[in-house]
MARZA-480124 format. One record per residue (C-alpha): residue number from 1; residue in one letter; z, x, y. Coordinates in nm, 4 decimals, padded with zeros to 6 digits. Each point is the difference from the previous one (the first is absolute). Example, Ala and Ser with C-alpha at 12.3 -4.5 7.8 and 13.67 -1.06 7.14 Angstrom:
2
[r 1; 'A'; [00.7800; 01.2300; -00.4500]];
[r 2; 'S'; [-00.0660; 00.1370; 00.3440]];
# end
This chain:
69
[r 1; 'X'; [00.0000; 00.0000; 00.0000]];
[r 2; 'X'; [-00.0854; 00.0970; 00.3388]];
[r 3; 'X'; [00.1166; -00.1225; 00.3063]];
[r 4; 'X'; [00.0434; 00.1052; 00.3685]];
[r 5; 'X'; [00.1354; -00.3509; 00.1789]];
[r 6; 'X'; [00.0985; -00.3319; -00.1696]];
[r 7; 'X'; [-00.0084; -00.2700; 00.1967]];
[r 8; 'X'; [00.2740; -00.2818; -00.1197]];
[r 9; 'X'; [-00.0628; -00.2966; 00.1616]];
[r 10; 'X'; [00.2572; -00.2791; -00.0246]];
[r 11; 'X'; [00.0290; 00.0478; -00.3701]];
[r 12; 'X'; [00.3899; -00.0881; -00.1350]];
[r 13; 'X'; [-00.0426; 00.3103; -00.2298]];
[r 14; 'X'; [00.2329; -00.1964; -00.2492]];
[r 15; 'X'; [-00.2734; -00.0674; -00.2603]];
[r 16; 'X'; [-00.0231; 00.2597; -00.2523]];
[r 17; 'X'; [-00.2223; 00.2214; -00.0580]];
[r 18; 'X'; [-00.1845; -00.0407; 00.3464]];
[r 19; 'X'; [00.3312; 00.1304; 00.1588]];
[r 20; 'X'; [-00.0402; 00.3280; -00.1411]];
[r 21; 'X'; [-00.3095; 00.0731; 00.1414]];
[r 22; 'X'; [00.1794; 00.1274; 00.3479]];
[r 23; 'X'; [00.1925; 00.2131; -00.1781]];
[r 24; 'X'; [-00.2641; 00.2074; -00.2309]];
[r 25; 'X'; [-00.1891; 00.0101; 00.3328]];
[r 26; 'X'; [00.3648; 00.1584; 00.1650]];
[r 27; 'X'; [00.0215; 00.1904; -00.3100]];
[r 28; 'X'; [-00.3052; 00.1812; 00.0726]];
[r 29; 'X'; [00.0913; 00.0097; 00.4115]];
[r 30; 'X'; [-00.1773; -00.2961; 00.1337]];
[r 31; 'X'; [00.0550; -00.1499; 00.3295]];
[r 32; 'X'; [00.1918; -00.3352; -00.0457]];
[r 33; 'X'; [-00.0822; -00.3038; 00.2097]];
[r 34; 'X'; [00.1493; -00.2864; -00.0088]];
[r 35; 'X'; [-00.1016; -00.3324; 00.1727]];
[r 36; 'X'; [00.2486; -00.2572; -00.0435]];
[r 37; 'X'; [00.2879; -00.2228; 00.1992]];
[r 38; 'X'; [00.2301; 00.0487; -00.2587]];
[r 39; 'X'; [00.1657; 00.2850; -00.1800]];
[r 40; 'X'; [-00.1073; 00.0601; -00.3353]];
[r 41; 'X'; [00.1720; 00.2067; -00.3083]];
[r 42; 'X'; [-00.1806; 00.2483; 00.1016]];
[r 43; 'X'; [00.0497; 00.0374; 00.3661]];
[r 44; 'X'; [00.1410; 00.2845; 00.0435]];
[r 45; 'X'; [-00.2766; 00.1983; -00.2141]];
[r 46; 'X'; [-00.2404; -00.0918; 00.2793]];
[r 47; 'X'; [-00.1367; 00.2729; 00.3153]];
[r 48; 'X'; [-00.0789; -00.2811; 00.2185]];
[r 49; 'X'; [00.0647; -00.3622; -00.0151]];
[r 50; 'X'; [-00.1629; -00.2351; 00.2169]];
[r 51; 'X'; [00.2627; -00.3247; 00.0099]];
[r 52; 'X'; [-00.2873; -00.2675; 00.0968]];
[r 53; 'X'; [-00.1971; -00.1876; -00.1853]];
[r 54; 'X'; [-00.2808; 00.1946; -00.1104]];
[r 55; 'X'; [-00.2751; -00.2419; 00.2249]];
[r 56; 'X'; [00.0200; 00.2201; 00.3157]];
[r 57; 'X'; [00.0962; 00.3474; -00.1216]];
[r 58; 'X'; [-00.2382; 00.0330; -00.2982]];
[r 59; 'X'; [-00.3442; -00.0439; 00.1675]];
[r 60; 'X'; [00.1408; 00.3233; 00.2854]];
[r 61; 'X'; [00.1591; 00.2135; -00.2776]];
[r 62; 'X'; [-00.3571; -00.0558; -00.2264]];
[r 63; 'X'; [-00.2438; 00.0735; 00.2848]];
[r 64; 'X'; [00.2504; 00.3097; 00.0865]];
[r 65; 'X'; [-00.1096; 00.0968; -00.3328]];
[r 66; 'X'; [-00.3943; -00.0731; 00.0146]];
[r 67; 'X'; [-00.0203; 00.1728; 00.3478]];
[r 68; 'X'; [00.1037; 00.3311; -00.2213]];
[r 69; 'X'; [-00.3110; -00.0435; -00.2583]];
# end
């Protein structure tokens, strides 16, 4: 697995296995964002977390991203 940034967007991360995706991705030192209102089990694992919804942030965060392609 390769990974540079994940991008968790307001995902519970209590459904197994989904929820151990962020952390082979940390494992392997990914940058850890997290879009959600709430805290999560694994909110304190996370670089940045966003606490919104994910309707406004996600579209600036993902053309942050395509600007760098």
């Amino acid at each position: 697995m390769t990974c540079d940034a994940m991008i968790i967007a307001c995902a519970s991360l209590a459904v197994s296995p989904a929820n151990t995706l962020p952390l082979h991705a940390k494992n392997i030192k990914a940058t850890l964002i997290k879009i959600n209102p709430e805290n999560t089990p694994l909110s304190n694992e996370m670089d940045f977390s966003v606490r919104k919804t994910s309707v406004d942030p996600l579209p600036t965060i993902l053309s942050i991203f395509e600007s760098l392609n």
